[in-house]
N, C-alpha and C positions, 0 to 999 in steps of 0.2 A: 160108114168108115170115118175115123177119125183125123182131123190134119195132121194131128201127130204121126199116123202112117208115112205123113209124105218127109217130115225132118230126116235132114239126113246127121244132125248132131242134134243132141239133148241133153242141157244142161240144168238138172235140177238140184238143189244142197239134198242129198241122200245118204250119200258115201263115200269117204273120205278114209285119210290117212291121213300119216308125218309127212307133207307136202305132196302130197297126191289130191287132185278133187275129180271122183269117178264121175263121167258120164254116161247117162244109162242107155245113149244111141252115139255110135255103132255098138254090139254087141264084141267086138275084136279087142276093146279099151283103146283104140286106137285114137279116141278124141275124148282120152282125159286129159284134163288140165294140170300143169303143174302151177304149185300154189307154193309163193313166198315171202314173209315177213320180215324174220329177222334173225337174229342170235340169244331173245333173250323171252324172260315169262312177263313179259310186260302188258300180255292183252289180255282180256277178259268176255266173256259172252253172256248172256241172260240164257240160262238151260229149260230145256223143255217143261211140260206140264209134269204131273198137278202145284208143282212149285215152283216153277220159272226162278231157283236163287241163281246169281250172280256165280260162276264158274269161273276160276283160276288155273294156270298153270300150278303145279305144287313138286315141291322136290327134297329129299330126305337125303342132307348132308350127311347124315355118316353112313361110313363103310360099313359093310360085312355084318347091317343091323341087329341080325339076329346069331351070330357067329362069335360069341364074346371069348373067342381061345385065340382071334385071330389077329384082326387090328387093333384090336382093344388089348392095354397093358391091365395085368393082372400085379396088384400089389403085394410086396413079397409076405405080408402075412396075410392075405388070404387066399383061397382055391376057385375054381370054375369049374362045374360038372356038366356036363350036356345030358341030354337023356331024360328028361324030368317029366313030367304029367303036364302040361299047359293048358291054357284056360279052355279050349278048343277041343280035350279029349286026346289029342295025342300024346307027344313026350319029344315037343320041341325047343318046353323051357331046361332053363337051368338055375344051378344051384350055387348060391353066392356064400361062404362059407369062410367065419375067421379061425385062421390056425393059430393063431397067439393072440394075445390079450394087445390091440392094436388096433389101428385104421386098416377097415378091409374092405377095397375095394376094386371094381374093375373104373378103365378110365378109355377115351378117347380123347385124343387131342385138336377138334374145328373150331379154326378161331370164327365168330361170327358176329365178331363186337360192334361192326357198325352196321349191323341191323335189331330193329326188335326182333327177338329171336324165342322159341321153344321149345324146350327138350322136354320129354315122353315115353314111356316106357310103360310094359305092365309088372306088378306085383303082386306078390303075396307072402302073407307070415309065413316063416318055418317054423324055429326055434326061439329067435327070435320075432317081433311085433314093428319095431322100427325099419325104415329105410331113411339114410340122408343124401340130398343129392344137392353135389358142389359143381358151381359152374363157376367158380371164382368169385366173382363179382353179386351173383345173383346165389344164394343157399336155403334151402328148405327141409325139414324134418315133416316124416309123411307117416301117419298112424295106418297100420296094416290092418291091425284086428278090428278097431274103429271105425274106417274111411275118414280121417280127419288129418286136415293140414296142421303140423306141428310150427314151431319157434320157422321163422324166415329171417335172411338175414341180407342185408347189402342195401337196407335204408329205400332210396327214392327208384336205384337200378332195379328193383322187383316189383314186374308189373302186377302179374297175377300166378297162383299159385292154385290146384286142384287137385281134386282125389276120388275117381269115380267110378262105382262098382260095376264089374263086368261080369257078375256070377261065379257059384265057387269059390268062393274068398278071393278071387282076384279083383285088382281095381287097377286103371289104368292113371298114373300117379303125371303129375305134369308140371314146368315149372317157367315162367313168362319171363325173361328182363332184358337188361341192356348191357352189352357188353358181355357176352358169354362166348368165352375164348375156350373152355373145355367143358366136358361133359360125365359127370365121376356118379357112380351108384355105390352107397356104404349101406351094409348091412349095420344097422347102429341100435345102441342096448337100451337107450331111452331119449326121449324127446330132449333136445337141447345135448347129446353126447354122442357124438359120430367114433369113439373110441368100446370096442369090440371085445366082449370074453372069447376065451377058447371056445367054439364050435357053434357059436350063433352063425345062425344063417335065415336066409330067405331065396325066395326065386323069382326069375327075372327072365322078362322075354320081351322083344320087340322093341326094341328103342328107333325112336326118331327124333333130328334135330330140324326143325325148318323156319322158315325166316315167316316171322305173323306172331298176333297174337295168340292165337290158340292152337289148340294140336287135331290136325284133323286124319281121316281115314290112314291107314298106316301103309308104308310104300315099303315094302324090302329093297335090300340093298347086297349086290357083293362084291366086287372089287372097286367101283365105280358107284356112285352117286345114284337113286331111283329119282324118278319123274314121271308123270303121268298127268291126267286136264290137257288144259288148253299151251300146246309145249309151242316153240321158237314155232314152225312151218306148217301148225294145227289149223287150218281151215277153221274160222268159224260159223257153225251152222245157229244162229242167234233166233230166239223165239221171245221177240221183246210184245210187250201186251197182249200178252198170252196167245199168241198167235201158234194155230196147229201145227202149222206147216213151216218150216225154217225160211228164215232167206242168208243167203251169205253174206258176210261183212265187208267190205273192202273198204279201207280207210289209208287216209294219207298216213306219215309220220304225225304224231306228236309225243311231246313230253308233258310228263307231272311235274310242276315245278314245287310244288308242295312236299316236303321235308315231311317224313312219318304220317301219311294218309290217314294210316288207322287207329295210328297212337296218339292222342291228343294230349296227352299228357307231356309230348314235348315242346308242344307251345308253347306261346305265351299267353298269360291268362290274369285277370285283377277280379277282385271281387267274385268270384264265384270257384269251382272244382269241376273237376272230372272223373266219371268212374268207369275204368275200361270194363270189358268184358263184364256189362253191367247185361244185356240182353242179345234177344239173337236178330242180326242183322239180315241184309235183303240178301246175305250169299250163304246163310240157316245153318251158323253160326253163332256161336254165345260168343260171340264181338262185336258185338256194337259198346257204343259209350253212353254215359248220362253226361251232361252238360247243366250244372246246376249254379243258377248264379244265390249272391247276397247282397248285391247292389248295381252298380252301372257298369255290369262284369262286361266285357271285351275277352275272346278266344283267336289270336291271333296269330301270325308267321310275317313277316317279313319276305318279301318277293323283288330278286330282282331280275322283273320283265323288260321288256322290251319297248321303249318309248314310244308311243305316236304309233304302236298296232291296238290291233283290234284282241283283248284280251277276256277269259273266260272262265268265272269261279263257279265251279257247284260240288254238291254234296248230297251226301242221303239223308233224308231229316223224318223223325215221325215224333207225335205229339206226347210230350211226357203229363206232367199236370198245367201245363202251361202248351200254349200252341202258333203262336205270331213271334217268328224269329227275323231277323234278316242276314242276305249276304252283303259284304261290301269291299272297298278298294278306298281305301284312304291317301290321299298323296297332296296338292295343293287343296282341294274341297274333296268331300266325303263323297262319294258313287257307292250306291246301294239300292236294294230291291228285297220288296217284303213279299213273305211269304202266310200262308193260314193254313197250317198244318192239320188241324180238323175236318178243315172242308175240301183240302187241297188245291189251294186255289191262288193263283199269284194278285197279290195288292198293288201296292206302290212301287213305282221306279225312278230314282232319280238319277240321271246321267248314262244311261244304257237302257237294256234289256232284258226281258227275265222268262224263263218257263219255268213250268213244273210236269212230272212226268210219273205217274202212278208204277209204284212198283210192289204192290201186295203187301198183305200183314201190316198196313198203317205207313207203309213206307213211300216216302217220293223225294226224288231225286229233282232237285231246285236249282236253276243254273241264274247267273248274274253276267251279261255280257259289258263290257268297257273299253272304252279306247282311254291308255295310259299314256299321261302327259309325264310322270315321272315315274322313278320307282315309289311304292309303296306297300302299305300294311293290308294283306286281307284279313278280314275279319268275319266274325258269324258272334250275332249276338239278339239277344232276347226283345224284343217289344213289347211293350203295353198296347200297342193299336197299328194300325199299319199308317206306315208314315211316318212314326214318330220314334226319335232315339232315347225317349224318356220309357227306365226299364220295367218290369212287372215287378211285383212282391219278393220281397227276399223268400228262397227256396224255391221259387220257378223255374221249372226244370222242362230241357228238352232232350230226345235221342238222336247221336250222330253216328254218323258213319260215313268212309270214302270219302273224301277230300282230292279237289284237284284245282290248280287254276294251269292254264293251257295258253300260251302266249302265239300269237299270229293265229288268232282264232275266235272266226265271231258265234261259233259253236260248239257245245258240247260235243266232243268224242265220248266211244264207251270208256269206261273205267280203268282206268292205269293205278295199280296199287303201287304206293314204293314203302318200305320200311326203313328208307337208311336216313343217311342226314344228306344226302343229295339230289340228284333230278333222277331223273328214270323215263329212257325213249321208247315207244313200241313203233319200229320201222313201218313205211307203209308197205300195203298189201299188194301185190301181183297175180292175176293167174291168167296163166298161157297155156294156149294149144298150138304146137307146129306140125307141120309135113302132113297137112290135109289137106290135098289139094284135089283127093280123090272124093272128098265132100262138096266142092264146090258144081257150081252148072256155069254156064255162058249167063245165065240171067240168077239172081239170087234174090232170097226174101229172109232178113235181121229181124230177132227178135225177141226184148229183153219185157221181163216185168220187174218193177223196184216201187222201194219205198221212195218216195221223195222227200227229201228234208232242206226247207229254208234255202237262202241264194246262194248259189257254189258255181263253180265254174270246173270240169274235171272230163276228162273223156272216162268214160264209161263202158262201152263196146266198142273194140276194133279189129277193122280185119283188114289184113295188108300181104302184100309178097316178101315174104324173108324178110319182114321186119321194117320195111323201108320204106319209102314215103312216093312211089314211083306208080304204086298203084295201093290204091288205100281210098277205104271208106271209113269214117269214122263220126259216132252218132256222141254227142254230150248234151249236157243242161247246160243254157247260160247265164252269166250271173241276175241276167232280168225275166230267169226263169219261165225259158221259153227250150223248146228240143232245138239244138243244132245239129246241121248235118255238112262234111265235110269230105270231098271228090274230088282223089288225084287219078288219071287214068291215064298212062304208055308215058310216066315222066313226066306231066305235063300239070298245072292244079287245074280241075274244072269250075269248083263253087264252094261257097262254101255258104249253109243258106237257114235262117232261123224259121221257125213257126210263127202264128203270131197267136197262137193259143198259151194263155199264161198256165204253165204247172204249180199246181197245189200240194202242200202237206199230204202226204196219201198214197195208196198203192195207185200207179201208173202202169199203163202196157201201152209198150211202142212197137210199132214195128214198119222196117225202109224194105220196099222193094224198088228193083228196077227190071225192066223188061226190054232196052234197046232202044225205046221210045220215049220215057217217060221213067223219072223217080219220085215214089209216092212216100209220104209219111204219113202212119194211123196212129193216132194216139185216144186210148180209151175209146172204143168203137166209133171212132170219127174220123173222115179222111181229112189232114191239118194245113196239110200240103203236096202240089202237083208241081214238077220241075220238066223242062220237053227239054230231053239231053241224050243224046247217042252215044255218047262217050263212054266207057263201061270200065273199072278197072277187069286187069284181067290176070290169069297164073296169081289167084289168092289162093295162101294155103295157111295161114296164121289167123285165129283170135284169139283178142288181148280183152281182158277183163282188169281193171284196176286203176291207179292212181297216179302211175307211173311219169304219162304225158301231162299229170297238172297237179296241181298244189294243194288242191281240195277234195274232200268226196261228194258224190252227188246226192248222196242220199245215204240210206241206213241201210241197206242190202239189198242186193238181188236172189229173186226167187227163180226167176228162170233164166236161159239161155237158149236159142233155137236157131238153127239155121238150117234152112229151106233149098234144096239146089235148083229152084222157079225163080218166076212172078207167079205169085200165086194171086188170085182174082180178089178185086175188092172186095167183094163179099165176104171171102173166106178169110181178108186182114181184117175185115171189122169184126167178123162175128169172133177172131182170133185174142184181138184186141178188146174187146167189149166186158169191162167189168160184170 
């Protein structure tokens, strides 16, 4: 018989929803959790195997996507046929068609100028062989019968431009820049001439506008906005180094204070280039960049944090023909930390702290931690050796990707992408269960497994009466990285009492009982601590999972949740506990 038989809640990352996180005991749903973030797509998770990429929220600003009679204005010389043959074998596309010797096109009006932005669509030749598509600021002519990008227009505002076949003569036609307030499809007579004879046409299905560099999976849409990933109150189930089995995320607030993560083109930058959408990044994507320097190049932003905390840059780096880059923080003297992109391995550090963290296909994720005495400049630039800020050869190239620095933070968070020219918060996480009081016993046995990460100080599991502090047990890490445990019972605090077992980097299993007599703490098949206390909270019918009660997280996720309505025998908490 399994201990599992005797839990009366079971909290593993399995199954989820839009703020729901299911528990697979009781079978009634009666002790699912609900799960809270925030309002926006600011969080990100590493997704399951055989590719573990990096996962976003994703959302396709226009209306009525595929409905071009509807939100979308049709120009007076040209037509909109529905009914058409589409790439897929039905007769979902349509038919773009000029009635006069004219500009003919359909149009949507989303302004989406202060972000890097993407609009996308698929086509194909009719009668015509051309498409041109105006986004105002950002313009491109797109060979149909070729798959070739034509004449572009709008200078430094266009990032990237694409044309990529989907079978059948269709290709899915795409267009990258800055400042794209509208979104227009022209049937046009030749490269460089968006001006239309009588009855050229082509056809046209699916359009998406979304905020990134590139155009990913296509999201319909009809009166309202499509979304899909990881949305505002998506539970994250995270499988970071390739781990089988998820654990869940619970993470405080933070923000990216980093202006355009993924665009490095709007930096600042001397002596060297950038080429976006040069490779495919760690979220298996053709977005990554190349970072090429010609001298003592510097790739830079301007940051203004927060004096006198503890502040935190990293990024995604993988080895172009060159491999030893650094991060840094420029302000009274230089704070910086070198990395060796070949071997993955952190070098030198001057004036903080540094990881690095393997993230497949040549990629790892490189963090620089700092306490900032003023504002200043972050930077990421090339070395010759580690240690040193004299650069390698002109044409020295490395790949970026994700960009963050994180202020009131001696650690990396996951990835906060922002595309605009501001910050961008991903609130912190929650998840509660109430009105289980029918789960609880007179005696009870807690029991969580996590990742641990680095010194934090955060409650972690709690379970209390309605919320309140009258009766309450509550289990955290403390910042010297020992298990705390804390005991109010009939109103009154009983204790509040540390291990003296120091937590490591690593998966952890704890688990508190009490029996009337005695509270016990196991941690990884070892009893850590014995308490002689009669005092018992009591009418518990709440656990809180999250970040709520502190300012930091404890770790990178939890995999399980268990509660026990005993004391269950030491035996059965070690062998429970027992990695």
């Amino acid at each position: 018989m399994s201990l599992y038989d005797d839990a009366s809640l079971i909290q593993v990352p399995s199954l989820y929803k839009d703020g729901l996180l299911v528990s697979t005991v009781p079978e009634d749903r009666s002790g699912d959790f609900v799960f809270s973030r925030g309002s926006n797509l600011a969080a990100t998770r590493v997704g399951p195997g055989p590719d573990f990429f990096i996962e976003k929220g994703r959302e396709n600003l226009l209306l009525q996507s595929n409905q071009f009679d509807t939100t979308w204005t049709t120009s007076s010389s040209a037509s909109i046929t529905s009914g058409q043959a589409d790439k897929d074998g039905g007769t979902s596309a349509w038919k773009l068609q000029a009635i006069r010797a004219s500009t003919a096109y359909v149009r949507q009006l989303i302004d989406a100028s202060s972000n890097v932005s993407t609009f996308s669509f698929y086509a194909k030749a009719g009668t015509s062989n051309w498409t041109f598509v105006n986004c105002v600021n950002v313009t491109g002519f797109f060979d149909l019968a070729n798959g070739a990008v034509g004449a572009l227009g709008g200078g430094s505002n266009v990032v990237d431009a694409s044309i990529t076949s989907v079978g059948g003569g269709w290709y899915r036609v795409s267009l990258t820049g800055l400042g794209v307030i509208q979104q227009r499809i022209y049937t046009a007579s030749a490269n460089g001439n968006s001006v239309s004879a009588v009855g050229d046409n082509i056809y046209i299905q699916d359009a998406q506008l979304e905020v990134g560099l590139a155009a990913t999976e296509y999201i319909e849409t009809t009166t309202t906005t499509g979304t899909t990933g990881i949305l505002e109150d998506t539970p994250r189930f995270d499988y970071s180094n390739g781990a089988t089995c998820p654990s869940l995320l619970l993470e405080p607030s933070r923000t990216n204070l980093i202006q355009s993560s993924e665009y490095f083109g709007a930096w600042g930058i001397t002596n060297g280039s950038v080429t976006a959408n040069d490779l495919v990044s760690p979220e298996g994507l053709i977005n990554g960049t190349k970072f090429q320097i010609t001298g003592a190049s510097v790739l830079s932003q301007t940051i203004t944090s927060v004096a006198g905390t503890a502040t935190t840059f990293s990024v995604f780096a993988k080895s172009g023909n060159h491999s030893i880059f650094r991060l840094g923080n420029v302000s009274s003297t230089q704070r910086a930390a070198w990395f060796d992109l070949s071997t993955g391995t952190k070098l030198n550090v001057n004036g903080g702290t540094s990881t690095i963290e393997n993230y497949g296909n040549g990629w790892y994720r490189c963090t620089a931690s700092f306490t900032s005495s003023v504002d200043g400049i972050y930077f990421i630039a090339l070395s010759a050796s580690g240690g040193s800020t004299t650069p390698p050869s002109s044409g020295s190239n490395i790949n970026i990707y994700g960009a963050m620095v994180e202020s009131n933070a001696s650690f990396a968070s996951s990835y906060i992408p922002n595309h605009s020219g501001g910050t961008i918060t991903r609130a912190a996480e929650t998840s509660l269960v109430t009105d289980i009081d029918s789960l609880f016993g007179s005696n009870n046995t807690f029991y969580s497994e996590f990742i641990y990460y680095t010194s934090n100080t955060s409650t972690f599991l709690e379970v209390n009466q309605n919320g309140g502090a009258a009766n309450l047990l509550q289990i955290s890490a403390t910042s010297s990285n020992k298990i705390n445990y804390t005991i109010f019972a009939n109103g009154a605090f009983v204790a509040s009492r540390s291990t003296n077992v120091l937590l490591t980097d690593g998966k952890m299993k704890v688990a508190l009982k009490y029996d009337g007599t005695n509270y016990k703490v196991f941690l990884n098949g070892s009893l850590v601590d014995t308490y002689a206390q009669t005092s018992i909270p009591i009418s518990l019918n709440r656990i809180y999972c999250g970040n709520a009660r502190g300012s930091q997280q404890f770790g990178k996720g939890i995999s399980q949740t268990l509660l026990f309505p005993s004391a269950l025998s030491d035996a059965d908490c070690i062998t429970l506990t027992t990695i």
